[in-house]
C-alpha positions in Angstrom: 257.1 161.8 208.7 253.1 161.1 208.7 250.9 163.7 207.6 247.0 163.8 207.5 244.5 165.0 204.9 241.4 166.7 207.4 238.1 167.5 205.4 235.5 169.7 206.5 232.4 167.5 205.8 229.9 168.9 208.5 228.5 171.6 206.2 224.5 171.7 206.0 224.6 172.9 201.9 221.7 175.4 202.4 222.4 176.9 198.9 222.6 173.7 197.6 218.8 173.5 197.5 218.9 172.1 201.1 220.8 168.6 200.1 223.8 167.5 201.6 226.0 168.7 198.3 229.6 166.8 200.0 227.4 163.2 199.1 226.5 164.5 195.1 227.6 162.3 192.1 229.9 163.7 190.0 231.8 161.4 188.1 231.0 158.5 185.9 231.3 156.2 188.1 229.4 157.2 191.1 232.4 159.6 192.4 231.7 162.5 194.7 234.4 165.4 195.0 236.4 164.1 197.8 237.2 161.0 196.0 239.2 162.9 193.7 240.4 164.9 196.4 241.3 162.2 198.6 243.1 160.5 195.4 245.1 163.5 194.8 246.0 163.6 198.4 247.2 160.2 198.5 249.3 160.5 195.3 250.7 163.4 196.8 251.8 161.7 200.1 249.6 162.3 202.9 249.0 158.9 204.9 245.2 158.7 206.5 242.2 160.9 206.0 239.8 162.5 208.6 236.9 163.0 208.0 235.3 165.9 210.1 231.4 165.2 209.2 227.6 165.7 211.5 226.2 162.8 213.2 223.5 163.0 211.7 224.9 161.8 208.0 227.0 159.4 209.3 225.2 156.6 208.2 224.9 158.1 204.4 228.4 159.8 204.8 229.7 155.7 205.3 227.7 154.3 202.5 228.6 156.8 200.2 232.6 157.0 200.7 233.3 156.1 204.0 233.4 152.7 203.5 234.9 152.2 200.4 237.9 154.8 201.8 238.7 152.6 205.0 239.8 149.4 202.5 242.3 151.9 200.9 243.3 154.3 203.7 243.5 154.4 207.4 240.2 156.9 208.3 239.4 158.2 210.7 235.8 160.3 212.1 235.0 163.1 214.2 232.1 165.2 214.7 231.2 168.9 214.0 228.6 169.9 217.0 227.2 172.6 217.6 226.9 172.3 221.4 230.0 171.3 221.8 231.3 174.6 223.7 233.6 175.2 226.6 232.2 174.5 230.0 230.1 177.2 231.3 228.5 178.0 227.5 225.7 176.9 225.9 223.9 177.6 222.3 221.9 180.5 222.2 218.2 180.3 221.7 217.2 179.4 218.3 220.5 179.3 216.7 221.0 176.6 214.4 224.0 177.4 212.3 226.8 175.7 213.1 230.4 177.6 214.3 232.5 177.6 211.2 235.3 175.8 209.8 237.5 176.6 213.0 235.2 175.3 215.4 235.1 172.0 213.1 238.8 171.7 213.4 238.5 171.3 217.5 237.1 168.2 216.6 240.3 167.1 215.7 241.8 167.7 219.2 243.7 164.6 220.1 242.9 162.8 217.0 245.6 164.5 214.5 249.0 165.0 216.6 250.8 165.5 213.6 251.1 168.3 210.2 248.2 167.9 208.2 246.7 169.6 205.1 242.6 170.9 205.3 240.0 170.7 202.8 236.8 171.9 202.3 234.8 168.9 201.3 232.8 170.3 198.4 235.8 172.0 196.4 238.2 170.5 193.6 241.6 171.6 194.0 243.6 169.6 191.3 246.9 168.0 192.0 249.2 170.6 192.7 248.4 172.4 195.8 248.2 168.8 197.6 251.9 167.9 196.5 252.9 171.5 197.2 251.5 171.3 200.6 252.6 167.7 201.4 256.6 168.7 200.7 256.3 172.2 202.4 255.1 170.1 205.4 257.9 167.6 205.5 260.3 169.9 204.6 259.6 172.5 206.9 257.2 171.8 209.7 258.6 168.7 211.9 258.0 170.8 215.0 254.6 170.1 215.8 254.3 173.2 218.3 255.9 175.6 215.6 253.3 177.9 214.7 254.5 177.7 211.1 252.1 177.2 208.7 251.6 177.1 204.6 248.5 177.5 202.3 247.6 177.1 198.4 247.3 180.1 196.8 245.1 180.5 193.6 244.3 182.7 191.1 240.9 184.4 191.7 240.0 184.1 188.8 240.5 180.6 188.5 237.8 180.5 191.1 235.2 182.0 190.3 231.3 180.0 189.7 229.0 181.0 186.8 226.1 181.4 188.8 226.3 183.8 191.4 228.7 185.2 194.2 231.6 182.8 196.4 233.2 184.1 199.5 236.9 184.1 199.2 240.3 184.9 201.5 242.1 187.5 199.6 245.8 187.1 200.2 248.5 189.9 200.8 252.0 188.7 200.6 255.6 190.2 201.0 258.4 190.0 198.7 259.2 186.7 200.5 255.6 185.0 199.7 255.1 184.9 203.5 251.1 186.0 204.0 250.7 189.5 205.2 247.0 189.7 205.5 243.8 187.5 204.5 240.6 188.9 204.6 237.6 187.0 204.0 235.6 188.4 201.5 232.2 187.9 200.7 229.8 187.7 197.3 233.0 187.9 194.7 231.4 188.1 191.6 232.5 187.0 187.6 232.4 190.5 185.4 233.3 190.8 182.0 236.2 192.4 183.1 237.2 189.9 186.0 235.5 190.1 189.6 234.1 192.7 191.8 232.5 192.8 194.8 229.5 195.0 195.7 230.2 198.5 197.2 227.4 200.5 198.2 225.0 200.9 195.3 227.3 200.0 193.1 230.4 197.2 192.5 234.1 197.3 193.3 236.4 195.6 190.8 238.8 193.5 192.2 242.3 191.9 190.4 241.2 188.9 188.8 245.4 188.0 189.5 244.9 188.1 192.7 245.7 185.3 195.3 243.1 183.8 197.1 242.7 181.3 200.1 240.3 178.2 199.3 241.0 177.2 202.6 243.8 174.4 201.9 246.1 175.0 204.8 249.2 173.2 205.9 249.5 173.1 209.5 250.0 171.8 212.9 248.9 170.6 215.8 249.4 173.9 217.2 246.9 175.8 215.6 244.0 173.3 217.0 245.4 173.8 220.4 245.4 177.4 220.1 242.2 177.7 218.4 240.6 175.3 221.3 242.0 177.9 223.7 240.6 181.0 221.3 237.1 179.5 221.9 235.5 181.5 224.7 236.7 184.8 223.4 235.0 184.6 220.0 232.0 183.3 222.0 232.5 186.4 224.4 232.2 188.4 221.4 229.1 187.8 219.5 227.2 189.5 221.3 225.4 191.6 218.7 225.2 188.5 216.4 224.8 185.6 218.2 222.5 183.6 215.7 224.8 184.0 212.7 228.3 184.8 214.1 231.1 182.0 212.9 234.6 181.3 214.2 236.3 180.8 210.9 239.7 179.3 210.1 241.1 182.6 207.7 239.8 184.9 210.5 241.7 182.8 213.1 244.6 182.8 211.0 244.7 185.9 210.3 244.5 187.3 213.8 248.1 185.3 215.0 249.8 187.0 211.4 248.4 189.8 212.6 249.8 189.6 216.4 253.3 188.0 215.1 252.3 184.6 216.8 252.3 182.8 213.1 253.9 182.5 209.8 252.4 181.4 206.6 254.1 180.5 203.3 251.9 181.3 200.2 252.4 177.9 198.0 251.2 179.4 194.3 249.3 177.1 192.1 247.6 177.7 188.9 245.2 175.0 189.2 241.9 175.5 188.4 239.1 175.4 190.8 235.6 174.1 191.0 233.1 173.4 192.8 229.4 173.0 194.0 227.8 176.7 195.7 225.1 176.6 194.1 223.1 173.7 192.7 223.2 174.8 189.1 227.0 174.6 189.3 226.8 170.6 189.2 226.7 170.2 185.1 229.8 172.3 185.0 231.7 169.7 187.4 230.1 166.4 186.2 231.6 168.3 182.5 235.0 169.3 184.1 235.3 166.0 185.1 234.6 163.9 182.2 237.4 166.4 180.3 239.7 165.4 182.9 239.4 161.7 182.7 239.3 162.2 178.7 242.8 163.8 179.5 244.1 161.2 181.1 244.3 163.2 184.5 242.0 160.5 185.9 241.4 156.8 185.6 237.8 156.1 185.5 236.6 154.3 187.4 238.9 156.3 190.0 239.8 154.0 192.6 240.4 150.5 190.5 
């Protein structure tokens, strides 16, 4: 069965210092995340990579990785607008942020027919939650209008950044490890004691054991389909918050658990996260990198 490896590419980086962080050097050899991603991916399985990016970096997005991915894999782009809304919509006066990571996946409409694992662009996972991901999809989801799904859960602590707050799905599960509940939550913060969030005037701890979502989903078709339908009622709704207001893949998700309409099998992995929300987090990859290819994890350079 063919599966697809999606990555959400289209994201501006604001808090990267304004630079397109997905396009950053991190290993030795020139390597951005995604390569190692898209290695990792490959190893595990999954057939053909697309690459959801802006117009605008095209041209950069190619010369960077683009490229060089097509002589190993079959790629494929679309493109994250943010005026592309149902008929009869249009963006609202002086917004500029784009619509979130489920908006990007309705770029995918009629490009990826089949089950396919997404990926944030500018997050390591390590190897595990891609081969997890791949089997549950071949093993489980050959109906590509089942609304049955799968995601990577990690350790929230193995999350965490040095240098300041992530956002983060925080995962309820049943005795079966199907996902009750996510709900996205903001500014998760490194204590001495774990994380906490802030509460008031004041901070709320949070289990550092917990299970979190780093948005790498297994799923299918069906979920861009119903998301492309879901559309006009999140635009219907913003109302009150129009120039910040984003139609996010864990909200989504969670909304169908919560109406019985999907199901979701929490795929554990102890693999440690890392990544690039803020700028001064780029010496702690380039670092976590280097120790990986000293372990032998990686060849170097990656793709030989």
């Amino acid at each position: 069965m063919k599966t697809s490896l999606v990555i959400l590419a289209a994201g501006i980086g604001s808090r990267f210092g304004g630079g397109i962080k997905q396009l950053e050097h991190m290993g030795p050899a020139g390597e951005i995340i995604m390569h190692y991603s898209i290695y990792d991916a490959l190893a595990a399985g999954f057939d053909r990579v697309v690459f959801i990016i802006r117009k605008d970096i095209e041209q950069d997005f190619k010369e960077i990785i683009g490229n060089e991915m097509e002589k190993i894999c079959p790629c494929e782009y679309v493109f994250q607008a943010i005026d592309d809304l149902p008929e009869g919509y249009s963006v609202p006066e002086g917004r500029t942020k784009p619509w979130g990571t489920a908006q990007a996946l309705l770029a995918c409409r009629g490009v990826v027919n089949e089950p396919f694992i997404v990926i944030n662009a500018d997050d390591y996972y390590g190897k595990e939650g891609f081969k997890l991901i791949h089997d549950y999809l071949v093993e489980h989801c050959t109906d590509n209008t089942a609304m049955d799904f799968c995601m990577a859960g990690y350790v929230l602590e193995n999350t965490l950044s040095e240098n300041g707050g992530v956002s983060r799905g925080v995962c309820e599960t049943n005795a079966a490890s199907d996902l009750v509940r996510v709900t996205e939550t903001h500014n998760i913060t490194k204590t001495a004691t774990g994380a906490a969030v802030p509460d008031g005037d004041g901070w709320k701890d949070i289990d550092p054991k917990s299970y979190v979502s780093m948005n790498m989903w297994g799923l299918t078709p069906a979920l861009i389909d119903r998301l492309y339908d879901g559309f006009p009622a999140f635009l219907d709704s913003i109302s009150d918050n129009p120039m910040k207001a984003e139609y996010l893949l864990p909200m989504e998700v969670d909304k169908l658990l919560q109406a019985g309409q999907a199901t979701v099998k929490l795929l554990p992995t102890n693999d440690k996260w890392f990544g690039v929300t803020y700028k001064e987090d780029k010496p702690a990859v380039v670092a976590a990198i280097r120790k990986l290819i000293a372990d032998g994890v990686y060849p170097s350079p990656l793709f030989q």
